[in-house]
C-alpha positions in Angstrom: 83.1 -209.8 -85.3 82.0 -210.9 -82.0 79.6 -208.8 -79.6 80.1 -209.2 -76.4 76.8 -209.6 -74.2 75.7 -206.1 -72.3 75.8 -205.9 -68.7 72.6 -205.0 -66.7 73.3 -202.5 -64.5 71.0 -202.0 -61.3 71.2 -198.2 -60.5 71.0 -197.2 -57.0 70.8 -193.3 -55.7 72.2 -193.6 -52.1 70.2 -193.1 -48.3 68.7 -190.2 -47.1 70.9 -187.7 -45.5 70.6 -184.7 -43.2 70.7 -181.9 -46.5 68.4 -184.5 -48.7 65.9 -184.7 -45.6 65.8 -180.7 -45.4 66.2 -180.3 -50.0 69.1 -178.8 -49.1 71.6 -179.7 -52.5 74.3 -181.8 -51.7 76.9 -182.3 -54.6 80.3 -182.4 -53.7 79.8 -182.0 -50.1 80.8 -185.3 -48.0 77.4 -185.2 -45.7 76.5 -188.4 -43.6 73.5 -190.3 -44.0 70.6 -190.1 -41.3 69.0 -193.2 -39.3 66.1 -193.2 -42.3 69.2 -193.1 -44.8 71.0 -196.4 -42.9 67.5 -198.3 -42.8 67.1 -197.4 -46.4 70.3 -198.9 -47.0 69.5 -202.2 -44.9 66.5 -202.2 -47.2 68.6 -202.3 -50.5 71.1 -204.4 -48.7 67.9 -207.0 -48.2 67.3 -206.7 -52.0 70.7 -207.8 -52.9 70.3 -210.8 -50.5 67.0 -211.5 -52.9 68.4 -210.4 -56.4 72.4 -211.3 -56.2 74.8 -209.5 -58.6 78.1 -210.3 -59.5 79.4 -206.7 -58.6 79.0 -203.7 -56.6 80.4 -200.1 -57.6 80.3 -197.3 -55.6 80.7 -193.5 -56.2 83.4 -192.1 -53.8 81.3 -189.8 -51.4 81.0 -191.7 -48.1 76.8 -191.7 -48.4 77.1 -193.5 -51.1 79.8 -195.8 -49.7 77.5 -196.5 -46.5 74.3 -197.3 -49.0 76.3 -200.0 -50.4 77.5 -201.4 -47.1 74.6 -203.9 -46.3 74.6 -205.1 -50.0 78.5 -205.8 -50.1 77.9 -208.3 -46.9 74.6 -209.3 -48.1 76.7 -210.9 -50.8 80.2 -211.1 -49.5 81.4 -208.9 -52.4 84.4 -206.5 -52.0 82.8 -203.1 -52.9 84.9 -200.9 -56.2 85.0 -197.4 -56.5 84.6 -195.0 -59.4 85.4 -191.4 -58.9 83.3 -190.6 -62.0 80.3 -191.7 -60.3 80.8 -188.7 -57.8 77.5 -186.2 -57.7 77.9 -182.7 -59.7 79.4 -179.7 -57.9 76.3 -177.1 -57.3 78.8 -174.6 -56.9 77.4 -171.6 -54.7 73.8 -174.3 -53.9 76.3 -176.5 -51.6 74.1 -176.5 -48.5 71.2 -174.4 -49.9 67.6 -174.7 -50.7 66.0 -173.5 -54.3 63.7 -171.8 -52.5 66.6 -169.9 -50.8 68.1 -169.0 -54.0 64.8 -168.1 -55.6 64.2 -165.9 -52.7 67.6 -164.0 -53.5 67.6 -164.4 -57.2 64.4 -165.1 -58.3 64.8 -164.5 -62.1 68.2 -166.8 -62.4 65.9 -169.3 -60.3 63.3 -169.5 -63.1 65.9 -169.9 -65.6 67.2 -172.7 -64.0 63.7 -174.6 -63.7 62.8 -173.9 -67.3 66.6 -175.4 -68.1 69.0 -176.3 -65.6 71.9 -177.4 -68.1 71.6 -174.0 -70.2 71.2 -172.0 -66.2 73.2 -173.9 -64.1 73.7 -172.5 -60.6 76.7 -169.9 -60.3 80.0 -171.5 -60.2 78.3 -175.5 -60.6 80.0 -178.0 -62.5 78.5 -177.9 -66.5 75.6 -180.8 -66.4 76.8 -181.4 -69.8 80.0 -182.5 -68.5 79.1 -184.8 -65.9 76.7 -186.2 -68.2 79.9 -187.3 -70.0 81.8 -188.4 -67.0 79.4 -190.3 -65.3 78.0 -191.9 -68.9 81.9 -192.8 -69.7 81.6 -194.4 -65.9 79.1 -196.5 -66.9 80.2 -197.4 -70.2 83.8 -198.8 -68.5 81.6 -201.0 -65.6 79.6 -202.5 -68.6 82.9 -202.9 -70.5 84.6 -204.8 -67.3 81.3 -207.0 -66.7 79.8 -208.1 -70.0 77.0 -210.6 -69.2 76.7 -209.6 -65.5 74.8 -207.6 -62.5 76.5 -204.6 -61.2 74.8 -202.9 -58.8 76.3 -199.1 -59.1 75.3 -196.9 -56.1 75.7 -193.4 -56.7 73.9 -190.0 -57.0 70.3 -188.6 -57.9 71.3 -185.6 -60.3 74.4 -187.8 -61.9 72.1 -190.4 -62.5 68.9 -188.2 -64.4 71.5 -186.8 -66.2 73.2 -189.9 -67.2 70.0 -191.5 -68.0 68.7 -189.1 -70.3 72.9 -189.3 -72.3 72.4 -192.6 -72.7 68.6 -192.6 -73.9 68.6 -189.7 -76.2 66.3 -187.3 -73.9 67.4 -183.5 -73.9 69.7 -183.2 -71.1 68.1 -179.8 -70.0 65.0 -181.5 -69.4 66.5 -183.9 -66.8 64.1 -182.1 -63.9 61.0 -182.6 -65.7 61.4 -186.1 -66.9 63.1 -187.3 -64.0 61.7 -185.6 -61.0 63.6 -187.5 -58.3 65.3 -191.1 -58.1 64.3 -192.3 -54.6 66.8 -193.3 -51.8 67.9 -196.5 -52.6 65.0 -197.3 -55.0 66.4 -199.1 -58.3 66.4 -198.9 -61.7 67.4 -201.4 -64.3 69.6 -200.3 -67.4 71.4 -202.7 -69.9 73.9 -201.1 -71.1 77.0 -202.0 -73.6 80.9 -201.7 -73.0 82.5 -198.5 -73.8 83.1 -199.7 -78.1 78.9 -200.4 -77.9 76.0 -197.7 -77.8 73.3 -199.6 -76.8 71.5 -198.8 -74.0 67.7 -200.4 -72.8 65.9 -199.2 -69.4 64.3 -201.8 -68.2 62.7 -200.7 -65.5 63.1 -197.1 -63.1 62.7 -196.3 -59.3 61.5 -199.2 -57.9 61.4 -199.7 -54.2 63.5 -201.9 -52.2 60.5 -202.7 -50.1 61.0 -204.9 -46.5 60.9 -208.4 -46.6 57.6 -209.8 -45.8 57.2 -210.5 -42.0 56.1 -213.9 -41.6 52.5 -214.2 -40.0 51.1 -217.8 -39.6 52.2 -220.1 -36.8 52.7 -223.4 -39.0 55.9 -225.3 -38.2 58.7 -224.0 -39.8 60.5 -227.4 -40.3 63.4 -229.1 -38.9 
């Protein structure tokens, strides 16, 4: 039987928006990215431009849409999108802060920092079950790219929770092993097709840092 080769899949949580800027959680709520969350996008459109990839998925919230916009003409690639890539529903959090809800609740608050997939927030999405959707996400990109680069742009809790699926790390200890993916900082999975289990991190949340300015005055060249 023949194995076909994994996919490396370059994992990108989208631009800064308004919410983010303000830790206000943003889960199924469409909110637009701010003038940091554009530039950071530029910045990981830049990367692309210096690390190609043969794909580029997308979840289908528009921040995560705009991240990928710079990339996709970067490269000239037509971007895909993958509904299970979409952020978890915080339920009654849309729009609020933990300090809010702490500040109303504050025992159901502590439950929820000592394990947020056994206390999720009232009327959220079950972590366990996006862990599976956005895991099953993944798998099906691998499986439709085997020996390629996808860039997949999507979402910071989706991805900790994915993350720890795929590399056997307690799901309800996603906060404390993964405190934050940064905007449009990468991280480096290779990952088999839906029929494989493997799964390698290769590297997590590194900056797409500007491209060097140039500073001498030597001739360029003709």
């Amino acid at each position: 039987m023949t194995t076909s080769p994994s996919a490396t899949l370059l994992l990108a949580r989208h631009g800064q928006t308004v919410w983010h800027a303000e830790n206000r959680y943003a889960g199924v709520s469409d909110i637009a990215l701010t003038d940091e969350g554009r530039r950071q996008a530029e910045r990981l459109g830049e990367w692309a431009g210096r690390n190609p990839v043969d794909a580029i998925w997308t979840s289908t919230m528009s921040r995560a849409m705009e991240t990928a916009d710079p990339a996709c003409r970067a490269l000239g690639l037509v971007p895909l999108r993958e509904h299970g890539l979409r952020e978890c529903d915080f339920g009654t959090m849309e729009g609020r802060t933990l300090a809010e809800f702490a500040a109303e609740n504050p025992e159901r608050a502590e439950a929820y920092r000592a394990d947020p997939v056994a206390n999720p927030f009232p009327g959220a999405e079950d972590p366990r079950a996006a862990a599976a959707r956005g895991t099953a996400a993944l798998r099906r990109i691998a499986d439709g790219h085997p020996g390629q680069r996808v860039l997949v742009v999507a979402h910071n809790t989706l991805l900790r929770l994915v993350l720890c699926e795929l590399l056997a790390i307690p799901l309800g200890t996603y906060r404390r092993v993964l405190p934050q993916l940064r905007n449009a900082a990468v991280t480096e999975l290779n990952l088999e097709g839906e029929d494989g289990k493997g799964a390698a991190l290769l590297s997590l949340n590194v900056p797409c840092t500007p491209s060097p300015v140039r500073t001498d005055s030597s001739p360029s060249g003709d």
